[in-house]
N, C-alpha and C positions, 0 to 999 in steps of 0.2 A: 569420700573426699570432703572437708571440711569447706564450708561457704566462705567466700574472702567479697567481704565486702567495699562495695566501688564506689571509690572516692567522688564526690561531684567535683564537677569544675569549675575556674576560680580560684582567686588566693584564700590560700591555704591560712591556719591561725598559725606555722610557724613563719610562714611570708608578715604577717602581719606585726607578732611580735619580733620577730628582727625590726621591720622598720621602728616599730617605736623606741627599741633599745638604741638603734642607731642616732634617734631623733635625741635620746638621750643622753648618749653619751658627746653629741655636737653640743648638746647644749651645755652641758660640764665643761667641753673645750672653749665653749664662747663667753662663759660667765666665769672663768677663773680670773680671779687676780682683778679686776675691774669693777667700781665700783658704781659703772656709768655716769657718773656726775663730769659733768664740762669742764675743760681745762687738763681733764688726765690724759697721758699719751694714748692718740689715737681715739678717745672717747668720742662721742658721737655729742654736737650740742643738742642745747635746749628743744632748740628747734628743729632740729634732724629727726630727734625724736619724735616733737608733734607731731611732722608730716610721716614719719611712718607709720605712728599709731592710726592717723585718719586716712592713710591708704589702705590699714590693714582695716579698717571700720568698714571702710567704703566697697572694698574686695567682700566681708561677708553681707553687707549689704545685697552687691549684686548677688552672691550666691542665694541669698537669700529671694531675692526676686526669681530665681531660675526656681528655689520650690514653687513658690507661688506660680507661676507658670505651669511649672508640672502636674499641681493642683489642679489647676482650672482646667486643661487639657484631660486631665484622668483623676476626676474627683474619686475614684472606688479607690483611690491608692493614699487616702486621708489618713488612715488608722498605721501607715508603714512611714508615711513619709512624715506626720506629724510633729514626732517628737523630735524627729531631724531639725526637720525647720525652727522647731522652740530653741533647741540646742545652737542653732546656726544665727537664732535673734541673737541670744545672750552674749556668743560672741562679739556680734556688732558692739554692743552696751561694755562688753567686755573692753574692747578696745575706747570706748568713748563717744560710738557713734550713740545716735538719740535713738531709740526703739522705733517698730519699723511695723505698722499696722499689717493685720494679712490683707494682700489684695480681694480675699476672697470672703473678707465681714462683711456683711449683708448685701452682698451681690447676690444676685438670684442663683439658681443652681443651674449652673452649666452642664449642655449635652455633652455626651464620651465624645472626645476627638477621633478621628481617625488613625490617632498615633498611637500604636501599639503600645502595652504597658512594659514590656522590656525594653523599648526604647528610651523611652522617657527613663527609666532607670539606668540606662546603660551610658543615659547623658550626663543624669544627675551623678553619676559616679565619674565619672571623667572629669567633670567640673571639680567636686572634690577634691577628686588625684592632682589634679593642675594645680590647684589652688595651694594644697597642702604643701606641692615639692617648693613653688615660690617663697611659701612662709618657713620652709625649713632653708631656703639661700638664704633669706634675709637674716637669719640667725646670725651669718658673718658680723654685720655693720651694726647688730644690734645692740643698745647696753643691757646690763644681765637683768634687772627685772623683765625689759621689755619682751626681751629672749626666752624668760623661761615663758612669759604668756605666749609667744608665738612658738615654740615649741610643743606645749598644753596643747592650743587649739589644732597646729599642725596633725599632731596626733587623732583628737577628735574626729579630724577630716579622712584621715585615713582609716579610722574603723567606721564613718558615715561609709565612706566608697565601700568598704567591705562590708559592712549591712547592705549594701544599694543592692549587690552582684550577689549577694548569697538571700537564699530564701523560696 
């Protein structure tokens, strides 16, 4: 009898690319015909916009303090969670926030928490997931440049989550 090998658990990479085609194909419906500039029916002003882009700065911000966090709690998990957290600066920057030191240059080396390392992962991914499904509503109210960048990132966040949970 031939070996049939067993799926792990966890989304799947066609769980994963659905969502992004999804995220894709909202974002085609939310950039059509609009050319986000003020004054067009329904467009979003000047200033609508600022205050999204610096909610959405301020949102990877906090994510970005929850690596940091999960850092210091579980320094052995540097080398997985690393490039997360770099990818999760640039957003910040991306939207317009100011770059965002690590909490953890030249702090001294922190003891292993007593927080299990799938925990901390299991947080770090949920936070992700949360974050990404808000920045895929906001797509509605957004104009199309801003939409296709929260789109990008939304996605980002959901292959973060799915790196967090697989491994």
């Amino acid at each position: 009898m031939p070996h049939i090998p067993q799926v792990p658990p966890g989304p799947r990479r066609r769980t994963l690319l659905a969502s992004l085609a999804g995220a894709s194909a909202l974002l085609t419906a939310c950039s059509g015909g609009g050319d986000g500039t003020e004054g067009g029916s329904g467009a979003p002003s000047v200033s609508q916009e600022r205050r999204m882009r610096t909610q959405a700065a301020r949102d990877s911000a906090d994510l970005l303090g929850r690596y940091d966090d999960a850092l210091t709690a579980r320094p052995g998990l540097a080398g997985r969670l690393g490039p997360l957290r770099a990818e999760t600066e640039r957003h910040v920057q991306a939207f317009g926030g100011a770059a965002v030191p690590s909490r953890m240059a030249g702090a001294p080396a922190p003891t292993a928490s007593p927080v299990a390392e799938k925990d901390v992962l299991k947080a770090l991914a949920a936070a992700e997931r949360e974050l990404s499904d808000r920045r895929l509503a906001a797509l509605v109210d957004a104009p199309a440049e801003l939409a296709r960048l929260l789109a990008s990132v939304a996605a980002a966040g959901a292959a973060h989550a799915y790196l967090l949970t697989e491994g």
